[in-house]
Structures are given as structure tokens and as C-alpha cells.
C-alpha positions in Angstrom: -2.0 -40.3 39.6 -2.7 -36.6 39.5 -5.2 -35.0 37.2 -3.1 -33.2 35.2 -2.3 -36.4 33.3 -3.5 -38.7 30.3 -4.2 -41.8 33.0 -6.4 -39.5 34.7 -7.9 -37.8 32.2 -8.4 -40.2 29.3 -9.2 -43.8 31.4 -9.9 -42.9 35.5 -12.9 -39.6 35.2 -14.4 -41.4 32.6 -15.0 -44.6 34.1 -15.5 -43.2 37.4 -18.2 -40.7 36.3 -19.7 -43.7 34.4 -19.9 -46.0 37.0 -20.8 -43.6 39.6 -24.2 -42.2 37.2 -24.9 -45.8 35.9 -25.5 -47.3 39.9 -28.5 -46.6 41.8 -28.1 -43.8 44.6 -27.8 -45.8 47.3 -24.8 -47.1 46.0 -23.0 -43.9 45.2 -20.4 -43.4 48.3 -19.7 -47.1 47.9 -18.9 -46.2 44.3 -16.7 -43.2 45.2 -14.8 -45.3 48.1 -13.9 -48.0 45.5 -12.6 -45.4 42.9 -11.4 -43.2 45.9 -9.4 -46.8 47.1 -8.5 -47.5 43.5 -7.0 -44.0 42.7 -4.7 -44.0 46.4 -3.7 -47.2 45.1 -2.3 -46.4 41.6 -0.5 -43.3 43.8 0.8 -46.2 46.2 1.5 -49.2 44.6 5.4 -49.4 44.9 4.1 -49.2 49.1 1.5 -51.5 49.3 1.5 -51.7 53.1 1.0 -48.2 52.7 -2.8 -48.8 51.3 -3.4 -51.2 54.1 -2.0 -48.7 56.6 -4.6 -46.4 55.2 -7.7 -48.6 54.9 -7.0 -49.4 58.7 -6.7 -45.8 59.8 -10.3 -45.1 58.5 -12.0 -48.3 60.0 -9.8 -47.7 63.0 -11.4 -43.9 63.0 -14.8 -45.3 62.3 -14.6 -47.2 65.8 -13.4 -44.8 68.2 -16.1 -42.4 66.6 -18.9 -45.1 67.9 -16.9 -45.7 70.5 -16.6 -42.0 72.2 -20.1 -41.1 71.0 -21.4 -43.7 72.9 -19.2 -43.3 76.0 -19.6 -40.8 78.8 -17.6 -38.8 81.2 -13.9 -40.1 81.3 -14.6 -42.9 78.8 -15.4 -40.5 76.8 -12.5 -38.1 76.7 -10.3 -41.3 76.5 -11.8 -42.8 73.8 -11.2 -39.3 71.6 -7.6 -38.9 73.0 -7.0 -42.5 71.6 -8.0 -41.8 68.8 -6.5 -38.8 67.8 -3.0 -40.5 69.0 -3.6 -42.8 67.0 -4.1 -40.0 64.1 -1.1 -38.0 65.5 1.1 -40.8 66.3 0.8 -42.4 62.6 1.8 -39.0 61.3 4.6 -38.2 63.7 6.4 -41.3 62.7 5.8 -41.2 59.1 6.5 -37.2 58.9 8.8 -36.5 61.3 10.8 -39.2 63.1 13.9 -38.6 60.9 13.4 -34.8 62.1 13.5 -35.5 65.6 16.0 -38.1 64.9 14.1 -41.0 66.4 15.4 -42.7 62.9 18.3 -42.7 61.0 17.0 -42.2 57.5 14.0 -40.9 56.1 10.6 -42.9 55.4 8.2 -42.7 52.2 5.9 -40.4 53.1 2.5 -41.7 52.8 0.5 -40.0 49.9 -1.9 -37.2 51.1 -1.1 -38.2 55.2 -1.6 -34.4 56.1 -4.6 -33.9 54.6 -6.0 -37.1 55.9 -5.1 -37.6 59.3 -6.6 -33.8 59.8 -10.0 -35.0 58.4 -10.1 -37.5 60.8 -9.1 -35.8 63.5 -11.8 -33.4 62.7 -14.5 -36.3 63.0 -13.7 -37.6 66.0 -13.4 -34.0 67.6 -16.6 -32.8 66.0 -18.3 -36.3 67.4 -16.9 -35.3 71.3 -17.8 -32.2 71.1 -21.5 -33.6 70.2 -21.4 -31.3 66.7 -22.2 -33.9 64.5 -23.6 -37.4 65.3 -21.1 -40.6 65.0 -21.2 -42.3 61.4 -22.8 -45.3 61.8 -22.2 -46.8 58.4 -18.4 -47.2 57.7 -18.9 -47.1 53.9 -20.0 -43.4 54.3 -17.3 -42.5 56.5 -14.6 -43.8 54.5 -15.7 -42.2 51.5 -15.6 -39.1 53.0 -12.3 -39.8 54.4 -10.8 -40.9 51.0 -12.6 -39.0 48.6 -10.6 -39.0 45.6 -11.1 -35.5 44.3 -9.6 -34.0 48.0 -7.3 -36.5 49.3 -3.8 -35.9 48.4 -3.6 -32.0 48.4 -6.8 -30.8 50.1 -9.3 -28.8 50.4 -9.4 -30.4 54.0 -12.7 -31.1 54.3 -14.6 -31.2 57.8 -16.8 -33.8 58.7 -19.8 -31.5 59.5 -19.3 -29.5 56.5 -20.4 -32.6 54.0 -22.0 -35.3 56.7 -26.0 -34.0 55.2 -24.2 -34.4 51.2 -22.9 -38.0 52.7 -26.8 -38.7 53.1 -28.6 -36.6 50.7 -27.5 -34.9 47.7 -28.6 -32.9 44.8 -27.4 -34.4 41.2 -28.2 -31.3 38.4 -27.2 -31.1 35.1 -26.5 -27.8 36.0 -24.1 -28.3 38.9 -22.2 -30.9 36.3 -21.6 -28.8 34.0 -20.4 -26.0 36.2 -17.5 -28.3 38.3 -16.5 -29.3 34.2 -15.9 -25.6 34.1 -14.2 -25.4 37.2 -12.2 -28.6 36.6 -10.8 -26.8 33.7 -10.4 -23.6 35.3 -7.9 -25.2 37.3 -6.3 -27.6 35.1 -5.5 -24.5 32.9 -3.9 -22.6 35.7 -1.8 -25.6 36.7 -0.6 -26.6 33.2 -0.9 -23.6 31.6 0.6 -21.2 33.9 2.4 -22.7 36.9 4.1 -25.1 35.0 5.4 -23.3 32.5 6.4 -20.4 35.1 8.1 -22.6 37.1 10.3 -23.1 34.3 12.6 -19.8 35.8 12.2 -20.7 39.0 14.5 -23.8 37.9 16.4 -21.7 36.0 17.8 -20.1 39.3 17.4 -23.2 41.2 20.3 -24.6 37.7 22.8 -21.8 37.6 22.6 -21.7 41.5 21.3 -18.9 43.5 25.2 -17.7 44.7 25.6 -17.1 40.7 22.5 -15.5 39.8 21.9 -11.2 39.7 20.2 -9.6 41.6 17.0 -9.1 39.3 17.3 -12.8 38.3 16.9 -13.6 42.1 13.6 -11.6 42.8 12.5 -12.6 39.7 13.2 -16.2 40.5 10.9 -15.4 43.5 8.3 -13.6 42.1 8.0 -17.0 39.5 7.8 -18.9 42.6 5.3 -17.6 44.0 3.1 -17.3 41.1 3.8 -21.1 40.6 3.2 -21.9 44.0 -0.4 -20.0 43.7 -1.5 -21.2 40.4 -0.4 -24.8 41.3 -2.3 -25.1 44.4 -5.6 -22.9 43.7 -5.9 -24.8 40.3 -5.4 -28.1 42.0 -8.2 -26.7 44.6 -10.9 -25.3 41.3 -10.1 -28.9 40.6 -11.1 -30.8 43.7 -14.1 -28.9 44.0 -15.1 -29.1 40.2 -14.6 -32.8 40.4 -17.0 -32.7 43.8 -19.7 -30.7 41.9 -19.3 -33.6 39.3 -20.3 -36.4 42.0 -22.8 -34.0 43.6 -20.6 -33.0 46.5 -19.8 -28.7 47.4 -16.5 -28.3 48.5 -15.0 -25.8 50.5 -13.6 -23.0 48.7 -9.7 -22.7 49.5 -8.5 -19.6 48.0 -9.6 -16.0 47.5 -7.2 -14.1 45.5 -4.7 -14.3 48.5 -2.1 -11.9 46.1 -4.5 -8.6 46.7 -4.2 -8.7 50.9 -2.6 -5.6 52.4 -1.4 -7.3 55.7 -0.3 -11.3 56.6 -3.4 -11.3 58.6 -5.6 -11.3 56.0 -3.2 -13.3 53.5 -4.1 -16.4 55.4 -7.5 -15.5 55.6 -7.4 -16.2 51.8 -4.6 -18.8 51.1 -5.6 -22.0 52.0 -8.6 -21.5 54.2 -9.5 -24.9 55.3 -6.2 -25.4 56.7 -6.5 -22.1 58.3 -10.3 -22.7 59.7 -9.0 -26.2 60.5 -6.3 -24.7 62.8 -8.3 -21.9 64.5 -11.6 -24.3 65.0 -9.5 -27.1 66.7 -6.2 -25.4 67.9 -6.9 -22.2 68.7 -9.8 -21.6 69.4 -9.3 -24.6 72.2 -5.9 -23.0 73.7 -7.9 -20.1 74.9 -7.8 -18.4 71.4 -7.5 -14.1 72.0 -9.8 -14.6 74.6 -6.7 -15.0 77.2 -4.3 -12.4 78.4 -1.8 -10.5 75.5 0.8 -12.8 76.8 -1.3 -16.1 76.5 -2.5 -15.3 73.1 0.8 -14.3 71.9 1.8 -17.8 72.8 -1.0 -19.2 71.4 -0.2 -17.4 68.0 3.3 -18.8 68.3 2.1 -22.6 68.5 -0.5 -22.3 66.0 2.0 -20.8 63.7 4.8 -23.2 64.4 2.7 -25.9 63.8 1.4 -24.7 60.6 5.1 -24.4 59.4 5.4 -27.9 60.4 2.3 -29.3 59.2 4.1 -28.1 55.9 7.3 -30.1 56.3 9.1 -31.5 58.6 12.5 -28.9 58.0 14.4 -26.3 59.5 13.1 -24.2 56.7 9.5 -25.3 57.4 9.9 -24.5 60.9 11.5 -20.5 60.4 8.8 -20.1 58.0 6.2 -20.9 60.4 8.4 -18.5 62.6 8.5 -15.6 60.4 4.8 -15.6 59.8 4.5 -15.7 63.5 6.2 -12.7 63.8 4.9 -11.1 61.1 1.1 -11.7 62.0 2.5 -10.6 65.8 3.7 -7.3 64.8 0.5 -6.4 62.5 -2.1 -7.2 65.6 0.5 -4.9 68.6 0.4 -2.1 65.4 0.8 -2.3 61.8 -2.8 -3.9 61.2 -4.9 -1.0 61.3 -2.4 1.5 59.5 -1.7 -1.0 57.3 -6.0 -1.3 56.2 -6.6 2.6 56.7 -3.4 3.2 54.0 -4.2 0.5 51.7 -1.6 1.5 49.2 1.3 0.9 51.6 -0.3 -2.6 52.6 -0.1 -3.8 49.2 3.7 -2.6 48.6 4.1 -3.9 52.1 2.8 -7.6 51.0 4.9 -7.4 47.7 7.9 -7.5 49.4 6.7 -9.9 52.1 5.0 -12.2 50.0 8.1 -13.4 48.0 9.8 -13.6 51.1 7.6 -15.6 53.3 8.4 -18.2 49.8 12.1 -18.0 49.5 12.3 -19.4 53.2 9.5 -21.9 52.8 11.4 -22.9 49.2 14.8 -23.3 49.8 16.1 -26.6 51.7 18.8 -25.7 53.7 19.7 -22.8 55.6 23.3 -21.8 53.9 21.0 -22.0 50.8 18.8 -19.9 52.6 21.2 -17.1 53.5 23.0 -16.8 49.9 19.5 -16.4 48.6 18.9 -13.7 50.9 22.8 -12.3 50.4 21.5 -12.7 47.0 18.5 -10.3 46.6 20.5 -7.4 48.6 23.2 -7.4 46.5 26.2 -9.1 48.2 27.6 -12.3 47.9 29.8 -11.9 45.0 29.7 -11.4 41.4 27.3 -12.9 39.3 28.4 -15.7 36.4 26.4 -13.7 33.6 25.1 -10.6 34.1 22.6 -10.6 31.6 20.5 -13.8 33.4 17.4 -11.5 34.4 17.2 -9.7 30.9 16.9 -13.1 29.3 14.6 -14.5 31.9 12.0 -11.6 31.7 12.2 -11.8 27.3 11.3 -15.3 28.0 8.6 -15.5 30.7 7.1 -11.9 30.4 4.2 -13.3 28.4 3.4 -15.2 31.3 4.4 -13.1 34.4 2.4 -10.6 33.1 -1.1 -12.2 32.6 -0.2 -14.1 35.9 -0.2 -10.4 37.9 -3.5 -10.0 36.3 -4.9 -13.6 37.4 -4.1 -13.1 41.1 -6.2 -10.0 41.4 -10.0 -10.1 42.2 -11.0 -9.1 38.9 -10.8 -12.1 36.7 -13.2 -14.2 39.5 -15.6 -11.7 39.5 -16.2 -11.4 35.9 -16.1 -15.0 35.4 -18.8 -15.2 38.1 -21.3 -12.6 36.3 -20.3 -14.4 32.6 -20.0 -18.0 33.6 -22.6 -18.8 31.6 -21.7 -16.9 28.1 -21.0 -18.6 25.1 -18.2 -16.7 25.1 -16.7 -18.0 28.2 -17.4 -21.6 27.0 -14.9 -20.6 23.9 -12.3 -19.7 26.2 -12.6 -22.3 28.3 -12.4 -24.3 25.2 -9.3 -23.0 24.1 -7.8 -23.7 27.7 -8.7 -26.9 27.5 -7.3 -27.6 24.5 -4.0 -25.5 25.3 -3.9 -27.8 28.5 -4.2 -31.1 26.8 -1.1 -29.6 23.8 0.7 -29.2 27.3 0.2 -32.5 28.7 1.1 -33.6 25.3 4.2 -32.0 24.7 5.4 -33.2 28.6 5.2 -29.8 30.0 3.7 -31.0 33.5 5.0 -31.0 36.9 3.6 -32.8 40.0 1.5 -31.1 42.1 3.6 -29.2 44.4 1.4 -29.7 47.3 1.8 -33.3 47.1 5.0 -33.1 49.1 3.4 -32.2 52.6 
């Protein structure tokens, strides 16, 4: 189920938000845990063992928590390492034993396993490391593991960041209404502009990128990347308006990522929980830049080749991890600080390495991979009509346009200052209602996130 859809919208908010206001307080995570339960269900049914393999992850997690809290010395560090391979090792052999050919075909992946298994790690880590005290009441722990509004595409959510909300919470009229206006916030950007966007980005990915022009193929990425943005920040508004709904603050996971001048600070706004979750418990831990250049340059590479991996378990997943690797190496030996002081330059520099950074982490194969990049330098042969990219921008420059405006700061900030304006609730209004005529007319997608 994903919550750009009629099930969701119509039968599963409503009844949760009903049943979860109509019970006393203390009764509230058990509420979210059933619905939570519920909604991974209707995701999983076709794989029921997959539920159960789910449900015993978290109780599995809730014991070596107890268990390595209340240990010391040794006991204690084995205790935590069991537990995380037990994390890891589920994982590994759902993501990536077809990679590493330790099978011969390639398993269901398990809805939301990414997100999941990293939240859990994050408890058990955060309970060694004596920053947060062990749950003791499973009900709480696996609501915050399967919380519904997070668990298939993030924000990843660290234990000591919502373990006080698991216990005590504010419920305000106030903070309702404003996660319904983030809710649709998102939803609009999803259904309203990714969706439709992605519509040239399948264009190319029809007529085949060894037959498109050369416009059609930047433009093709340029679509991408908008889609990519708009799909996965309005999924994030949504997760974090539907948290505000049940009383919960969510990490925020994007901050107008489109506006960076470098790489470095790209992934200091795209997806910042995976990125705090990496530096907090990877990096951080392998010395961080605290080590010599050599050390920290290796430590760069691992935390970069697993991020590309964390993604997908691909050839394509891997390079991209790679290439941001090398990117992010090159701005910190000497392109960082030129790149900040001429600011101008930094933002030409990221157009052209944004789209880039996409095509690899889009395209499946690697031949695909190199006619898409013989592609948008001109070679690889004539084109089957050359006209492709005139068409294309007639049709999608209506939303190209107002999607370059949407990535910058701007929009956020005035939203902020007029969030409460009856004005704003018109347009927010109209979005809604241009969201459900969306949803109506089948113009939605899955959640492109949902894949890793």
C-alpha cells in the first residue's frame, strides 16, 4: 500500500487516525504497531513468511537490546555483534546473495528491509554505546521499529531521536493540522509533479537511449532527476506529516539538495538520515577524518561504496557509489573551497554533475550505461527522429519549468513565513484536489524508493 492511493487514502488514514484518537494514551504505540503490522501486511501478503520474518527480527532485536544492556565486558560486545549479524546477515541474503552469487536466482526483496534493519541496528548500537537505555517494553520498541508512516522508504529514524516521543508526547490540534499540510505537500509533489515528469523519462527509456538526440537524452536526465527528487522528498513531507498526525516529529530528510555548489554539501541535504546514519555509525567509528589523509581517504571509499550498495545490490549501484567517492575525494584535496568562494561555478558545476551521478545510478546495465553516456556527447549514431527533444520540451515544459522553481530554497521559505494564510490553505486545497483527479485518472507510479 503506498499513500498515494485510494486504499490508503479513503479506508487505512481514516481508520487508523480514528482508532488511534478514540483509545486511551496508554494504548497509543500498541495502536500504531497493529496498524503499522497491518499496513506491512497488505504490502506483503503474496509473502507471508515475509511478515513473520519481520515480526521475529524486531522481538529478536528487543532481546539482544536487554540482553547487551545488561551484560558487561566481553558479553557485552558479543551480545551487540550478534545482533547486528543477525541484522546484517538477514539483509545480505535477502539483498545481495544473487549479487555475490551465493544463489542462482534472485529473492523477493522484503518490503522496506533497508530502512529497517538500519533502525535496528541503530538501537542496539546506541544501547552498547550506553546512549540510550534498553526498551524494556517490546510493544514500544516494535512500534518504533515498524512505524507505518517511515517504514518502507525512510526517514530512517534513530532510536534516541524519538525513544522520550515513545514515552511522552504532545497531541495539539495545532501539530495535526500542520502534518495534514505537510501530508499534502508531499502527496502533491509525488502525484503531481514526479509522476507526471517521469512520463519523459519513459519516453527515452521507450524509444531507447541508442535512438534518442542528444537534447532528448539530457533532457531525459534532467526529468529524472527532478522525478527522483520530487518522489522521494514528497514521500519524506509525507512520513513526517503523517508522524505530526500521531504526535510523533520526524527527522527532516531533505533541504533543497538541487541549490548545493559542491557533492559535499549535496549529501548534506539529500537524504540526511541516511547520511547522519552512515557518518554516526560507520564513519565516525573507522577513525572518521581524525586518521591520516590516507586512512580517511579509505574511510571515504568504504562509506561511499556502501552507500552505493545500500541502494542496490548492482554493478550500477556500486560505480555510483564509486563516482561519488571520487567526486567528494577531489572537492576535500581542492575543489571545495574554490568551489564555495565562486559560488556561481559550483552551481554550473553541480548541474552537470547532478544528472550524471543519476544516469549511472538509473540505468541497469553497464552497455546501457555507456550508450547513454555515448549518447549525451554526441556519438553513437544517428538518431531515429530528430525532432524527439522539441516534442518532449512542448510537452513537459509546463512542468520542467515550475519543477526548477520547486527545487530552490525559495518556495520552503515562503511557505514557512505563510503556512498559516488562508491563502496557502486554498492552494493547498487545490493540490489536493489536483492530486486526488491524478489518482483518479491512474496517473501514479510506486514510490521509487520502494525498490532499495
Amino acid at each position: 500500500m503506498v499513500f498515494s492511493s485510494f486504499h490508503f487514502l479513503l479506508i487505512f488514514l481514516p481508520l487508523f487516525l480514528a482508532a488511534y484518537y478514540i483509545c486511551p494514551k496508554r494504548f497509543r504505540n500498541a495502536c500504531m504497531l497493529l496498524f503499522s503490522m497491518a499496513f506491512y501486511a497488505y504490502g506483503a501478503w503474496k509473502t507471508p513468511l515475509y511478515i513473520l520474518l519481520f515480526a521475529a527480527s524486531m522481538l529478536a532485536n528487543y532481546a539482544f537490546g536487554l540482553l547487551t544492556e545488561s551484560a558487561e565486558g566481553k558479553k557485552k560486545k558479543l551480545f551487540l555483534t550478534a545482533g547486528l549479524c543477525l541484522d546484517l546477515g538477514i539483509l545480505v541474503f535477502f539483498k545481495y546473495s544473487w549479487f555475490l552469487r551465493l544463489m542462482p536466482f534472485k529473492l523477493v526483496l522484503p518490503i522496506g528491509i533497508s530502512f529497517y534493519t538500519f533502525q535496528s541496528m541503530s538501537y542496539l548500537i546506541d544501547v552498547y554505546r550506553g546512549d540510550a537505555k534498553a526498551e524494556k517494553d517490546p510493544i514500544d520498541l516494535c512500534a518504533y521499529i515498524s512505524m507505518f508512516p517511515q517504514l518502507i522508504a525512510g526517514p530512517i529514524v534513530r532510536y534516541t531521536e524519538i525513544s522520550a516521543q515513545l514515552k511522552d508526547r504532545e497531541y495539539t490540534l495545532e501539530s495535526f493540522v500542520s502534518g495534514v499540510r505537510l501530508f499534502i505537500l508531499g502527496l502533491g509533489a509525488k502525484v503531481v509533479l514526479a509522476n507526471q515528469i517521469g512520463g519523459l523519462w519513459r519516453d527515452v527509456k521507450t524509444i531507447g537511449v541508442e535512438s534518442v538526440t542528444t537534447p532528448m537524452a539530457w533532457l531525459g536526465l534532467i526529468a529524472y532527476s527532478f522525478q527522483l527528487y520530487f518522489d522521494f522528498c514528497g514521500y519524506s513531507l509525507m512520513a513526517i506529516g503523517l508522524g505530526r498526525m500521531a504526535g510523533f516529529e520526524l527527522p527532516r530528510n531533505f533541504d533543497s539538495p538541487y541549490v548545493s555548489v559542491s557533492m559535499t554539501e549535496f549529501w548534506r541535504r539529500w537524504h540526511i538520515t541516511l547520511g547522519a546514519w552512515f557518518r554516526e555509525y560507520l564513519y565516525i567509528p573507522l577513525g572518521g577524518s581524525r586518521r591520516s589523509k590516507a586512512r580517511n581517504t579509505l574511510n571515504l571509499f568504504i562509506v561511499w561504496v556502501l552507500t552505493g550498495l545500500w541502494h542496490g545490490a548492482g554493478w550500477n549501484f556500486l560505480l555510483w557509489g564509486v563516482f561519488l567517492f571520487l567526486c567528494m575525494a577531489a572537492e576535500r584535496a581542492f575543489l571545495l573551497k574554490r568551489l564555495e568562494k565562486h559560488r556561481l561555478a559550483g552551481h554550473l558545476y553541480m548541474t552537470l554533475l547532478i544528472p550524471l551521478s543519476w544516469m549511472i545510478f538509473a540505468t541497469d546495465s553497464l552497455p546501457e550505461l555507456a550508450a547513454y553516456a555515448q549518447r549525451l556527447i554526441g556519438a553513437g549514431g544517428l538518431s531515429v527522429y530528430a525532432k524527439d527533444w522539441s516534442e518532449a520540451l512542448g510537452t513537459y515544459a509546463k512542468l520542467l519549468i515550475p519543477a526548477a522553481v520547486l527545487c530552490t530554497e525559495w518556495p520552503a521559505r515562503l511557505y514557512r513565513r505563510y503556512e498559516k494564510h488562508p491563502a496557502v490553505c486554498v492552494l493547498l486545497a487545490a493540490l489536493l484536489a489536483a492530486s486526488v483527479y491524478c489518482l483518479y485518472a491512474g496517473m501514479n507510479d510506486p514510490f521509487l524508493y520502494f525498490r532499495f
